[in-house]
N, C-alpha and C positions, 0 to 999 in steps of 0.2 A: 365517505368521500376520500379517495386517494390521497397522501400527502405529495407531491411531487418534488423529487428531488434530482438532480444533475450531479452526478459527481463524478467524478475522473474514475475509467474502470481498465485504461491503458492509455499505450503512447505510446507515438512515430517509433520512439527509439526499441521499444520492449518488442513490439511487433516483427522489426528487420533485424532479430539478434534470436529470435527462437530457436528453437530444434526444428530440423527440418523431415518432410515425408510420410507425414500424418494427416488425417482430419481435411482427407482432400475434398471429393465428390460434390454435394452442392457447397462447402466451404470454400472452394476453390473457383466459383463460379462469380466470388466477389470481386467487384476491379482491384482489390488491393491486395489478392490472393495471386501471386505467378503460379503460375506452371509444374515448375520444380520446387513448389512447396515452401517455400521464400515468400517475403512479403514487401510492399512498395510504399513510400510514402506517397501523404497524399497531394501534398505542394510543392517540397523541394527537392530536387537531385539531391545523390550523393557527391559530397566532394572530398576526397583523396586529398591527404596532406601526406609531406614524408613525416618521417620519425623524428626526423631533427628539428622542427617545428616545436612537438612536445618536450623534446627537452631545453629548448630555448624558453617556450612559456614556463618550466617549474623552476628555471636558473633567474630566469629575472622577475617572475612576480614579486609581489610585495603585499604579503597576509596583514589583512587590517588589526588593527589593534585590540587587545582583546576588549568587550563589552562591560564592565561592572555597573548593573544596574540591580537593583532593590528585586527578590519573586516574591510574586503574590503566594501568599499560604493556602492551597484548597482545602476544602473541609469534606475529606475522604467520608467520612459516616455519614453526611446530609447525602453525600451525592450515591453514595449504596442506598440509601433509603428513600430516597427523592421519586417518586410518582406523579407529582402535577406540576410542577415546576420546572419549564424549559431550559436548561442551560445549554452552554457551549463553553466545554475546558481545552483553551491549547496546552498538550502537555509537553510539547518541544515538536521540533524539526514538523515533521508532517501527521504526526499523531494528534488527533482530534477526540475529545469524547463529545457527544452529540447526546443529549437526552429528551424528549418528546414524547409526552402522555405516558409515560412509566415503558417507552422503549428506549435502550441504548445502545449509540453507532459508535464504531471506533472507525479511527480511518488509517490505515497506516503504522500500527502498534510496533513502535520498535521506543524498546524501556531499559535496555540494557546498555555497558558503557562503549563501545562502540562501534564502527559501521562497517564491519568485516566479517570475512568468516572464520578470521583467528580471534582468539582471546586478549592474542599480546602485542598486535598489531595491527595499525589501520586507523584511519580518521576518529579520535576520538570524542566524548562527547564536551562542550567548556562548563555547561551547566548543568545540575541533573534533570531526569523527567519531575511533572509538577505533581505527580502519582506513582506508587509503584505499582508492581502487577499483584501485592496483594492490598493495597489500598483501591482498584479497581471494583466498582458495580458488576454486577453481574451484566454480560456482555451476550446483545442479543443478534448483533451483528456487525461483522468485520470486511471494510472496504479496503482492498489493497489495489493499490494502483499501477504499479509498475513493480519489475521486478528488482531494483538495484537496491542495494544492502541497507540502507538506509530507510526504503520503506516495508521489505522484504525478511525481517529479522527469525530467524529461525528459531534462536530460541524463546525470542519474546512468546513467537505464538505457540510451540511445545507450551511452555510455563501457564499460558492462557486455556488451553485445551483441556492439561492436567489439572487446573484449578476448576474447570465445568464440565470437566468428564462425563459427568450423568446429565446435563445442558447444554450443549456444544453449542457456540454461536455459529452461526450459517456467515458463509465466506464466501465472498464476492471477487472474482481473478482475472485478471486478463487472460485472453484466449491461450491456448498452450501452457498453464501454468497449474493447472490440477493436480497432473501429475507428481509435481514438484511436493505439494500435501500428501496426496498419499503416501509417500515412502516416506515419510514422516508419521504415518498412521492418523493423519488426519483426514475423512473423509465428509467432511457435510459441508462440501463445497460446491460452487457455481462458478464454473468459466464465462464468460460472455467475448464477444468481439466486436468491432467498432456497428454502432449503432443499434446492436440489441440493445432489449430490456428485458427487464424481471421484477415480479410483483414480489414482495417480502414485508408480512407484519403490518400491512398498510402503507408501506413506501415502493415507490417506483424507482429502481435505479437502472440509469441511461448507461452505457458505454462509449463512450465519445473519444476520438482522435485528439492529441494533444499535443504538440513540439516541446520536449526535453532537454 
C-alpha cells in the first residue's frame, strides 16, 4: 500500500518568476500556463507597489528580539542507523529529515550559515542546523519546494551529492527548476508542476499551488 503524502513541490511565487520560452506544447495548455511562456496565479492579481514603499518598510520595521532558548541535542548515529523507527527531525528553517521504514526525506536542505549566494553576505543564520551534512543518514530523497535561497541552497546540496556520489538521492523540483541541477552536475532529478504526481520508494508526492 502507498504511503500518501502532500507536500509542497512549488508556489504562486516560484512559478511567475521563471525563465521564460520553454516547455510550451501540452505544458502550455494548463490555465496557469500564458501564452508567452509566463505563468498566472491562481487566486490573486498582481499588485504593483513603487520602490519607495520597500524602502519605507526596511527604514521602520522593527526585527523581533533575538530568541535564546535551550536545542535539543540529536543523536546523529541512531538516526544514520535507524530502520524501524519513525521520526521527524526539525533541523532549522524549512529542512526536515523524515524517516519511515528505513526510508529518508529531507525537505528543503539548506545546512550552511547563510541564505544567499555570497559567502559574506545576506540573511544569516541565529542558530545552527540541529545536524550537519556529515552527521546526515543517508538520504533517499530530497523535497525542494520553491526556489528562494533559503530552501534552495546550492552548496548544501553539491556537499549532499558529493557525500552519495555512488547513491544519489532522487530530487523532487518545481517545474523549470532541473535545469538549475544540472549545471551543477546534478542529474537524478524530477521537476513536477502544479497538481502532478510521482510514485517514489513507496511514497506519493503531490505538487500543489501554494501563496509565499
Amino acid at each position: 500500500m502507498l504511503i500518501k503524502l502532500i507536500l509542497i513541490s512549488s508556489t504562486l511565487m516560484v512559478l511567475c518568476s521563471c525563465s521564460q520560452n520553454r516547455y510550451l506544447s501540452a505544458q502550455s495548455m494548463k490555465p496557469h500556463h500564458l501564452k508567452d511562456g509566463t505563468f498566472t496565479n491562481n487566486y490573486i492579481e498582481s499588485i504593483d507597489k513603487p520602490f519607495s514603499d520597500l524602502l519605507k518598510w526596511r527604514w521602520n520595521r522593527k526585527p523581533p528580539d533575538s530568541l535564546a532558548f535551550p536545542l535539543a541535542k540529536n543523536d546523529p548515529e541512531f538516526l544514520r542507523n535507524n530502520r524501524t523507527e519513525p521520526t521527524l527531525t526539525w533541523i532549522g528553517h524549512a529542512t526536515l529529515l523524515l524517516q519511515y521504514d528505513g526510508f529518508n526525506i529531507l525537505t528543503d536542505p539548506h545546512l550552511t550559515q547563510r541564505a544567499s549566494p555570497l559567502s559574506f553576505a545576506g540573511p544569516e543564520r541565529y542558530t545552527p542546523p540541529g545536524l550537519s551534512i556529515e552527521e546526515l543518514p543517508l538520504i533517499d530523497l530530497i523535497i525542494i519546494s520553491h526556489n528562494h535561497y533559503d530552501s534552495l541552497d546550492k552548496l548544501t546540496l553539491k556537499k549532499i551529492h558529493e557525500k552519495q556520489k555512488d547513491n544519489p538521492p532522487r530530487i523532487f523540483v518545481p517545474f523549470r527548476q532541473k535545469q538549475w541541477f544540472e549545471d551543477l552536475e546534478i542529474t537524478n532529478v524530477v521537476e513536477m508542476d502544479w497538481w502532478e504526481e510521482q510514485e517514489y520508494g513507496g511514497w506519493r508526492i503531490h505538487a500543489v499551488p501554494v501563496q509565499h
